[in-house]
C-alpha positions as CSV (number, residue, x, y, z in Angstrom):
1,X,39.1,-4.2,83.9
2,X,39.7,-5.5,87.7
3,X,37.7,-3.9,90.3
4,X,39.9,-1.5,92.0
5,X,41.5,-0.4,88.9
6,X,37.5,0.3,88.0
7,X,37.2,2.0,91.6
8,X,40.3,4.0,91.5
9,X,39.5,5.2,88.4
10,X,36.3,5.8,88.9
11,X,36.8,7.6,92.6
12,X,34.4,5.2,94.0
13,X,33.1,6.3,97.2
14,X,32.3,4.2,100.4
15,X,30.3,5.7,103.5
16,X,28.1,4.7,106.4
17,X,26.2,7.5,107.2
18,X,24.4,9.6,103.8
19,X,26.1,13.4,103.5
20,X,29.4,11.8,105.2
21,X,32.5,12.5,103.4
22,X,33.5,8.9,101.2
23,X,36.0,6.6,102.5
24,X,38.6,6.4,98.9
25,X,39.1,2.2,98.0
26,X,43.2,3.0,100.2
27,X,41.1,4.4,102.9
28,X,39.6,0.8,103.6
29,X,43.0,-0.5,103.9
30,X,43.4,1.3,107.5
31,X,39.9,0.5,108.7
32,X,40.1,-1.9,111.7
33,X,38.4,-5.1,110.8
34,X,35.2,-4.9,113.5
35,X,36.0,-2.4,116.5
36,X,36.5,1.1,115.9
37,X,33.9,3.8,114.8
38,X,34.0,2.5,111.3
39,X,34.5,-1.0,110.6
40,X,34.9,-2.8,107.5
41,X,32.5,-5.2,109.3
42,X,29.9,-2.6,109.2
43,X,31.1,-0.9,106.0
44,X,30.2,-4.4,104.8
45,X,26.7,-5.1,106.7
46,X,25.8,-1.7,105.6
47,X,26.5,-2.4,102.2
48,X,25.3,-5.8,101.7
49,X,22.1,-4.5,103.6
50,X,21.7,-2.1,100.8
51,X,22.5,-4.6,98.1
52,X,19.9,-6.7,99.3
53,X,17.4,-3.8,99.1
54,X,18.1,-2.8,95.6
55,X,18.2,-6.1,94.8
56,X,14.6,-7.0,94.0
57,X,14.5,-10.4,91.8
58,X,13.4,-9.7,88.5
59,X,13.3,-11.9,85.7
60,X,12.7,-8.9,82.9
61,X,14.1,-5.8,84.8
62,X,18.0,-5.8,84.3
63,X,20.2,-4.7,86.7
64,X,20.5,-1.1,87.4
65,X,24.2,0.7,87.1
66,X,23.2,1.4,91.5
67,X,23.4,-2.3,91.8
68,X,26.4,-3.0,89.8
69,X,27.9,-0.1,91.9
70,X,26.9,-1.4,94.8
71,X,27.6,-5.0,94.1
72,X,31.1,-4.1,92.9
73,X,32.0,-2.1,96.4
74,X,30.7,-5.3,98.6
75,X,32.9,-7.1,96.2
76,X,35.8,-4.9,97.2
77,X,35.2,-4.5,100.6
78,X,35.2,-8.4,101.3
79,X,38.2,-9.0,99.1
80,X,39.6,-7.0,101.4
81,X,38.0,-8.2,104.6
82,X,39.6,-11.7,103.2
83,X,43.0,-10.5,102.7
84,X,43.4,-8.7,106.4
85,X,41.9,-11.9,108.1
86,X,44.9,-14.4,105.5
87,X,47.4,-12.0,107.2
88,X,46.0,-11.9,110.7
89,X,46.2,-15.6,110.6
90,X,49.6,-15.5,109.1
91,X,51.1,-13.3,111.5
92,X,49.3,-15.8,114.1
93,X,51.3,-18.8,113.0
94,X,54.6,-17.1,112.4
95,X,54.5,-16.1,116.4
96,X,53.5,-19.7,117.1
97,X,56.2,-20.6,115.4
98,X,58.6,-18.6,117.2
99,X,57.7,-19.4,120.0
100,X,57.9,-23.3,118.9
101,X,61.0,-22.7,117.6
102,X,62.6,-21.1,120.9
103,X,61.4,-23.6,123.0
104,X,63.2,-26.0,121.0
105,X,66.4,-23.9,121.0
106,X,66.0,-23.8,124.8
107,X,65.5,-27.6,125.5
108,X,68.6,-28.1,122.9
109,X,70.7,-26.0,125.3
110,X,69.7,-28.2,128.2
111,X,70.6,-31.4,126.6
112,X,74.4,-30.2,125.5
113,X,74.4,-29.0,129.2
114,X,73.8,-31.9,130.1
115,X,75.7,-33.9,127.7
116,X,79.2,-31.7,128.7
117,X,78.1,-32.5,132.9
118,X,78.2,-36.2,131.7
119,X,81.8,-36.0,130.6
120,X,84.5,-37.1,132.5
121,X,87.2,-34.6,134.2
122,X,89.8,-35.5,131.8
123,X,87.5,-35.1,128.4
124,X,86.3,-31.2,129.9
125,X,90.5,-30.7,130.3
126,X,90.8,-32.1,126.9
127,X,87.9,-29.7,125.9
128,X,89.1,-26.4,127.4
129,X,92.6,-27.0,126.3
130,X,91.5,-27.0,123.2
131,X,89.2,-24.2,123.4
132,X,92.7,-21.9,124.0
């Protein structure tokens, strides 16, 4: 079973502050990446913060369903955090591009401008004539 169909299923829960009402696995989608009152930044620091103190190497104690659970909502958390950052950086390069792409399309113009001023007084006749 994939993680978020696990978390859906489950109703996993993520929050910042103890007692606060849970953030629902779609709710993370419309977090803001790192300003905002809640982040996924700091929905992330505070989790792996907590991972780390659950976490205490053992080589006889297994791990405890806590630190799978907590494990598996850093897990989701930074899938996510790596998806918004591929898109923020896609949207980045498809502006750049535009904006490549018009410059082009401007300097284009100039050079047929200036490729019809080079022509002579009969060839523009010729031209608009057959225009209509």
């Amino acid at each position: 079973m994939n993680m978020f169909e696990y978390a859906t299923k489950n109703k996993v829960r993520f929050t910042l502050v103890e007692g606060s009402a849970g953030l629902s696995v779609e709710d993370l989608w419309d977090l803001k990446l790192t300003s905002g009152r809640v982040s996924l930044n700091g929905l992330a620091k505070a989790i792996n913060k907590k991972l780390k103190e659950d976490t205490e190497e053992s080589f006889v104690v297994k791990q405890t369903a806590t630190n799978t659970l907590t494990k598996l909502k850093f897990d989701i958390v930074k899938y996510i955090i790596d998806i918004r950052l591929a898109e923020q950086e896609a949207s980045k390069k498809a502006v750049e591009t535009k904006a490549y792409k018009e410059k082009l399309m401007g300097i284009l113009a100039s050079k047929k401008d200036e490729a019809l001023e080079g022509k002579s007084v009969e060839e523009l006749e010729a031209l608009l004539s057959s225009v209509g």
